[in-house]
C-alpha positions in Angstrom: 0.0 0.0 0.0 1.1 3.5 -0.4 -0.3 6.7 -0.6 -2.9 8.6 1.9 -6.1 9.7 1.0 -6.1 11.7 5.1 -5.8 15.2 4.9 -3.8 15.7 8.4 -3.3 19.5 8.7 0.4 19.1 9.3 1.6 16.4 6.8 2.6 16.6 3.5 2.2 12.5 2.3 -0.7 13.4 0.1 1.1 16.2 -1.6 4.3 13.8 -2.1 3.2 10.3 -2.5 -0.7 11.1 -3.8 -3.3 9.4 -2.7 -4.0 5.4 -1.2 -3.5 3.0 -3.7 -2.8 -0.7 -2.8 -1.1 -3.9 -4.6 -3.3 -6.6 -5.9 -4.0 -9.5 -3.4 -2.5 -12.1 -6.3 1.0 -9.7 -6.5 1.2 -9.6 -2.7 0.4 -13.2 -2.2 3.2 -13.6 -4.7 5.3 -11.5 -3.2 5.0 -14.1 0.4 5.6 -17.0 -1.6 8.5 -16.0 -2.8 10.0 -14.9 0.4 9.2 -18.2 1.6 11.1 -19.9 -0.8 13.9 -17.9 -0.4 14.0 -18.7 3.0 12.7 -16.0 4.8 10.5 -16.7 8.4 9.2 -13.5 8.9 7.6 -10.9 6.7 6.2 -7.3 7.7 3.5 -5.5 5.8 4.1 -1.9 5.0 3.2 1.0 3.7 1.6 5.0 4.6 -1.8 3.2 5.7 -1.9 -0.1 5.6 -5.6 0.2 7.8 -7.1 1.5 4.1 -5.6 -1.6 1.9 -7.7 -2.5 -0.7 -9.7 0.8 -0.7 -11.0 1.7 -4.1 -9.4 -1.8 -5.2 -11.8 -4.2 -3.4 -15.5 -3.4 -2.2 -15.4 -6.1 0.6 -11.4 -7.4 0.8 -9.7 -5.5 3.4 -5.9 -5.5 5.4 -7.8 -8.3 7.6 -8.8 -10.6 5.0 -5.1 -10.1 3.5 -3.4 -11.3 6.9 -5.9 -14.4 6.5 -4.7 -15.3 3.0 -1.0 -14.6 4.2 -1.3 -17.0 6.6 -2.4 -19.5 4.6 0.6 -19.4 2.4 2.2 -20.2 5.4 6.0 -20.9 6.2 6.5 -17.4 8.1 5.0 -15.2 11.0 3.5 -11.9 10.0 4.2 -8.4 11.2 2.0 -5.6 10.8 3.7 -2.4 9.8 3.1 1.0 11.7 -1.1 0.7 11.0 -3.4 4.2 11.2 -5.7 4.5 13.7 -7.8 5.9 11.4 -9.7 3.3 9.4 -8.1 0.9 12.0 -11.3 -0.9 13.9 -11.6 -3.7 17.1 -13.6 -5.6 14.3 -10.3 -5.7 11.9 -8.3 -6.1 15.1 -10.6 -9.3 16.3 -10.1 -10.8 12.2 -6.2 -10.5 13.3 -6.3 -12.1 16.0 -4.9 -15.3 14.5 -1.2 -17.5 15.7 1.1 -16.6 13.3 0.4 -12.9 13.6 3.0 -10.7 15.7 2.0 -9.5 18.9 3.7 -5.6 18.1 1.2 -2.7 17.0 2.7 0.8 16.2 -0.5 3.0 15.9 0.5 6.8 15.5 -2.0 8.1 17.7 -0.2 11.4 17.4 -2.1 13.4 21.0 -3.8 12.4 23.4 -5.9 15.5 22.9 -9.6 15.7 21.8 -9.0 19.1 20.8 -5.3 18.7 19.5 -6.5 15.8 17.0 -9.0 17.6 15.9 -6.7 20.6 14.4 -5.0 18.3 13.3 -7.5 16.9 11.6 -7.1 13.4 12.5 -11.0 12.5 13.1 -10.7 10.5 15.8 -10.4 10.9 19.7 -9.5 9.9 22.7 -12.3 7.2 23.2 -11.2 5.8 19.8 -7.2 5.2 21.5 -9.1 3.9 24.2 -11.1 1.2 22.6 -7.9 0.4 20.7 -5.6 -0.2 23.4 -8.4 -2.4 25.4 -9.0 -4.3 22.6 -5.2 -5.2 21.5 -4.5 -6.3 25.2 -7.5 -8.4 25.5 -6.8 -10.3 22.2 -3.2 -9.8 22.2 -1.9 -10.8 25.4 1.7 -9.9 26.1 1.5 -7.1 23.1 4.2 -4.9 22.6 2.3 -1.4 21.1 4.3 1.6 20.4 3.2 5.0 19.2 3.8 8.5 17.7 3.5 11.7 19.4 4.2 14.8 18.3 5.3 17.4 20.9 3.9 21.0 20.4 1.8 20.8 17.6 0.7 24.5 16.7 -2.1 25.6 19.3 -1.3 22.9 22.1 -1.9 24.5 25.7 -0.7 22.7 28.5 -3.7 20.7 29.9 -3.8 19.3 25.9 0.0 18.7 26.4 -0.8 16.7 29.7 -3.4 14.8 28.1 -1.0 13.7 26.0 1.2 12.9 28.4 -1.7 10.7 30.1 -1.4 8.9 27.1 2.1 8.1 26.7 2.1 7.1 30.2 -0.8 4.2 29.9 1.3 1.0 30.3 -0.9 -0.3 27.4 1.8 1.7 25.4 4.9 0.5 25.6 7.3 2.8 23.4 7.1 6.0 21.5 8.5 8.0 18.4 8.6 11.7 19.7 8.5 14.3 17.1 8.9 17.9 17.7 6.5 19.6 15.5 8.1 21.3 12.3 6.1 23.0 9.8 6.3 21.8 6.1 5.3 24.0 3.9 2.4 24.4 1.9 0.1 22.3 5.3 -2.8 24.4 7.1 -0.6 23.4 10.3 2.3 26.0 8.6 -0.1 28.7 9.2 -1.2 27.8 12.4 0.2 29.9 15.5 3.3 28.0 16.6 4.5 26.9 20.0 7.6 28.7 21.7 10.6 26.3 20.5 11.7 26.1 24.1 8.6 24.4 25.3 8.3 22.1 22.2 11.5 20.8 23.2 11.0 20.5 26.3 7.4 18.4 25.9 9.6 16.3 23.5 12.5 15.2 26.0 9.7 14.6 28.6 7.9 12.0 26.3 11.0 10.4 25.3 12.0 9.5 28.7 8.4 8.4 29.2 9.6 5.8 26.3 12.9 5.1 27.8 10.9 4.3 31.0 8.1 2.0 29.0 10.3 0.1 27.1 12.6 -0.8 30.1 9.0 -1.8 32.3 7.3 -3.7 29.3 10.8 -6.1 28.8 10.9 -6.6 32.4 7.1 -7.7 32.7 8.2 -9.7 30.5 10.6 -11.6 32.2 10.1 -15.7 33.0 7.6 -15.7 29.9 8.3 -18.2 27.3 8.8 -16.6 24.0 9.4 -17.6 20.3 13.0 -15.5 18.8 13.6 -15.1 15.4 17.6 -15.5 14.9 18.5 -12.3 12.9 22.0 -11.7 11.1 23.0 -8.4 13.9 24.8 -8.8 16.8 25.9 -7.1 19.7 29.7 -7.9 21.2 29.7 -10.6 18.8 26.5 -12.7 19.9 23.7 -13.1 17.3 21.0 -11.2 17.8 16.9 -12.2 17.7 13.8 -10.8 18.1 10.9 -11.9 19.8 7.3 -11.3 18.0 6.3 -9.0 20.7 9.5 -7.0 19.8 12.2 -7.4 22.3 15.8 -8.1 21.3 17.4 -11.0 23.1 20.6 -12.7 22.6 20.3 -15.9 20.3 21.1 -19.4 22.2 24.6 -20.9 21.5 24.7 -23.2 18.3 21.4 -20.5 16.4 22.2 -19.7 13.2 20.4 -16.8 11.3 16.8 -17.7 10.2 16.1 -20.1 13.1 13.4 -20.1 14.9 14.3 -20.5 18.7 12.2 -21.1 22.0 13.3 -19.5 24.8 12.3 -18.3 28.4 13.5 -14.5 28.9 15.7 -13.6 31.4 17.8 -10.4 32.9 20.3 -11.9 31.4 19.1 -12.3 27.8 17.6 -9.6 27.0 19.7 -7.0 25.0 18.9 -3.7 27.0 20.3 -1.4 24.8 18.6 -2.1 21.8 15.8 -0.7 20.6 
């Protein structure tokens, strides 16, 4: 998928990359099968908003009806991309909820701010993030979720700053990608009367320590749980590397060679701290 057919007051996507637009089902399918005989275990869907695939394509085929097909290739688990919260739904979330699909959501939620989202257009709310975050939980277990932020958007008091503060906070959200806001030309949030630079970066170094902190809490929740490791071809002080569906690097057991598939109870010790 690529392309955004939103209208958010601050980006530029739909200027640059036009409008959604999505690959076939058959090309994609493909696509998998090919992977798979290459020898790849894992594969990750991307693209701008992968919630819309199949718009305009498809009248009743949608992102979760892909995952379904995917799966039934078989031969890999599946990773869902950084997914919109806007046409993202707990129905399309309940049609994922299938073994074989990572447990790791990235949903730019972008404020926590009823009245931040809606200058910047992003027609959803705080109820929405709400219903979201319960329902991955419940039919996630053990999810890892992470999420954008963006720190001083043009017209954000403090009690909307705190708000979304509240939200980066909920231990339903395990990491975030802090942006200070920039203006890019040409948006309706360019226009918009800015934020003092000072406070934008100091909202922003706030939030990412409340990321720091998450991360670090999530992993160690995490510990004594049983957890599947891809084998990937990093390292770190010359141990392989892996990464568990639910998104925490751990050191590969002696003997793994990239591409396994490994088994393993986490522990203090095997969990690679410093990597994000």
């Amino acid at each position: 998928q690529d392309g955004c057919s939103n209208r958010c007051t601050y980006c530029i996507v739909p200027l640059a990359r036009g409008d959604s637009r999505s690959q076939p089902r058959e090309k994609v399918l493909e696509q998998a099968a090919e992977l798979v005989k290459a020898g790849y275990r894992e594969i990750c869907l991307t693209g701008v908003d992968i919630a819309d695939y199949g718009n305009g394509l498809y009248t009743d085929y949608g992102l979760p009806e892909l995952v379904q097909d995917l799966l039934e290739v078989g031969g890999f688990r599946l990773r869902v991309g950084s997914i919109e919260p806007l046409y993202l739904s707990v129905g399309t979330l309940e049609k994922m909820a299938l073994p074989g699909v990572c447990r790791h959501f990235h949903i730019p939620f972008q404020s926590g701010s009823d009245r931040t989202l809606t200058r910047m257009g992003r027609r959803y709310g705080r109820t929405r993030e709400e219903e979201l975050l319960s329902a991955i939980s419940q039919l996630f277990p053990g999810a890892c979720v992470g999420s954008d932020i963006i720190a001083g958007f043009p017209g954000e008091t403090l009690e909307d700053y705190r708000e979304s503060l509240e939200l980066a906070l909920d231990d339903r959200i395990n990491y975030l990608h802090v942006f200070p806001f920039s203006p890019r030309p040409g948006t309706p949030a360019a226009e918009m009367d800015p934020v003092h630079t000072e406070t934008i970066t100091e909202r922003a170094v706030e939030l990412r320590e409340v990321s720091r902190s998450s991360r670090e809490q999530f992993r160690r929740r995490m510990i004594g749980t049983r957890q599947t490791v891809l084998v990937e071809g990093r390292s770190v002080n010359g141990r392989l590397i892996g990464l568990t569906d639910n998104y925490i690097p751990v050191f590969a057991p002696e003997g793994s060679c990239e591409g396994d598939l490994v088994s393993l109870e986490l522990n203090r010790g095997n969990i690679v701290w410093g990597q994000r």
